[in-house]
N, C-alpha and C positions, 0 to 999 in steps of 0.2 A: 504494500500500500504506500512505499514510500514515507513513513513517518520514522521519527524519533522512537530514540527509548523513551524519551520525555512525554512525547506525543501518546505514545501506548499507554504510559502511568496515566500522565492527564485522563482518556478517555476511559480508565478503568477508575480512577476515583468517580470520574460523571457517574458512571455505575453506581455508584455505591461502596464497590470494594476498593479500596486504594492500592495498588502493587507498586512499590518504589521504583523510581528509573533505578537504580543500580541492581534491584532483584533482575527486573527484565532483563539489565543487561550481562547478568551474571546466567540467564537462563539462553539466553542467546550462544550465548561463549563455550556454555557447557561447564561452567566453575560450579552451578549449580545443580544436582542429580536430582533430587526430590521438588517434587510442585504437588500442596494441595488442592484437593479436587475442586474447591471453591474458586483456585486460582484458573483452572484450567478453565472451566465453566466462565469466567470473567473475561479471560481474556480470550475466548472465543465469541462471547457479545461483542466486545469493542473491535472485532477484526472481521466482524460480520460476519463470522463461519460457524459450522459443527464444532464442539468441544473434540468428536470422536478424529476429527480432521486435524488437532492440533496433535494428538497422541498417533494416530496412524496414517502421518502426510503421502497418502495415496498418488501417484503419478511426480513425486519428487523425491522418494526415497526409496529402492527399488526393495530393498529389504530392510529389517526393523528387529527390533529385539522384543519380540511377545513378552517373554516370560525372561527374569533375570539369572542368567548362569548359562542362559537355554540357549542352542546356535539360531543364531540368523534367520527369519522365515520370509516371505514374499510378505510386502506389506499391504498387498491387498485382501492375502488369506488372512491378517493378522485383524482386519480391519469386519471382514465378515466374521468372523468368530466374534468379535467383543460386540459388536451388533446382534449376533444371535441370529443374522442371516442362513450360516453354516453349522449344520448342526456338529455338537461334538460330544461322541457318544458318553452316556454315562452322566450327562449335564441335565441336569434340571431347566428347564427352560419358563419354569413360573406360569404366569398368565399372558405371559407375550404373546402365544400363539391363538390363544381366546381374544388378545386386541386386535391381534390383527384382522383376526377375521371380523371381527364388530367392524373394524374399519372399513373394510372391502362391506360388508352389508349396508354399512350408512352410502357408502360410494354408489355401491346397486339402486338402491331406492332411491340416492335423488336424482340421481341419471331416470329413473325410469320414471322420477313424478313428472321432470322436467319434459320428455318425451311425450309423455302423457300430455300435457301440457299445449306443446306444441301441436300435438294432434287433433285437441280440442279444435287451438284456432282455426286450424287448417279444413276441421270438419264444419265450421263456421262458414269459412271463404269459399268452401268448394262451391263450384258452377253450374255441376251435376251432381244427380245423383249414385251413378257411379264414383266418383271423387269422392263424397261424401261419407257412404259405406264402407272406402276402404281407409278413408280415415278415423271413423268409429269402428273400426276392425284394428284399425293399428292400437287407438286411445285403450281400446277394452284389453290388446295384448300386453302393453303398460302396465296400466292401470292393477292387471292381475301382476307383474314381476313385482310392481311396487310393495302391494299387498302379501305377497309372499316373499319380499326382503323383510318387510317389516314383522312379519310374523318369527320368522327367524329369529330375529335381532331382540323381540320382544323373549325369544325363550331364554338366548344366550344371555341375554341381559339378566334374567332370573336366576340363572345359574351359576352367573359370574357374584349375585349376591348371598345365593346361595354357600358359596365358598368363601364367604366373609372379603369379596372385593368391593371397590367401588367401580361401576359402569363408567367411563367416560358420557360428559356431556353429552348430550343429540342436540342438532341443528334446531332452529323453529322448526322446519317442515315436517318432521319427525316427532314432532310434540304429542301424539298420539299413539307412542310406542307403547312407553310402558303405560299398562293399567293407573287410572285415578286414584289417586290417596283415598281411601277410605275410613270412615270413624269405625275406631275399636266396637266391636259391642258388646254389652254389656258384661257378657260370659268370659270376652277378652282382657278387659279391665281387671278383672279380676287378677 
């Protein structure tokens, strides 16, 4: 980016977190081996990047040292393993792989409300009747993906709290996922 050490400090106190010019330039140089994780995270907001980008500099460092003591790996393998891209047997992978797919299902539905959507209009504009039926054939094939992402989504979502997680946020348009709060009753209270 062209900036100072000084530059780098400055825009990591804007942050919040202060990192001295002389740490940076002691992390630059390599006089400094250790950086906590609050740093990296910091100084990957002020550099506009991935934190995981500052640990595993993909397409500028050809190999990297994963693990310490451990030889040399490709630093792009080094880079999908700590992402959890690459599975690595034996490893626990958490709930990541329940996010992701929550992800891809939110992605499903609003692609397909937004299609949906469009097909409305277009079943509006149509000129004919032929036009018009194959765009309420397309809205009702939507409309059904939409309805069966979200049904999905609405189970995974249960599940994932079922295992003592929290769901990531949904969009507005998704506001109809999960079931309405409802009042305890009476036998609940209890």
């Amino acid at each position: 980016m062209g900036w100072s050490a000084q530059d780098l400090a400055d825009r990591c106190e804007e942050l919040g977190h202060p990192i001295p010019r002389n740490v940076i330039a002691n992390m630059e140089s390599g006089r400094r081996a250790v950086l906590p994780l609050v740093d990296v995270i910091v100084l990957a907001a002020a550099l506009e990047t991935y934190p995981a980008h500052l640990i595993f500099p993909v397409g500028y460092v050809e190999e990297t040292q994963e693990l310490p003591f451990q030889p040399l790996v490709p630093t792009w393998d080094a880079l999908r393993r700590f992402t959890g891209e690459e599975e690595v047997i034996d490893n626990d992978a958490g709930l990541v792989p329940s996010f992701e797919y929550h992800a891809s299902l939110v992605r499903t539905a609003l692609a397909a409300l937004e299609e949906e959507e469009h097909a409305r209009f277009a079943a509006k504009q149509a000129t004919s009747r032929a036009q018009r039926e194959e765009a309420e054939r397309k809205r009702t094939t939507y409309a059904d993906q939409a309805i069966s992402a979200k049904y999905t989504l609405r189970h995974l979502r249960r599940e994932l709290r079922e295992d003592g997680a929290v769901p990531p946020d949904l969009p507005p348009a998704l506001g109809d996922v999960d079931p309405p709060e409802t009042d305890p009753t009476p036998e609940e209270r209890l």
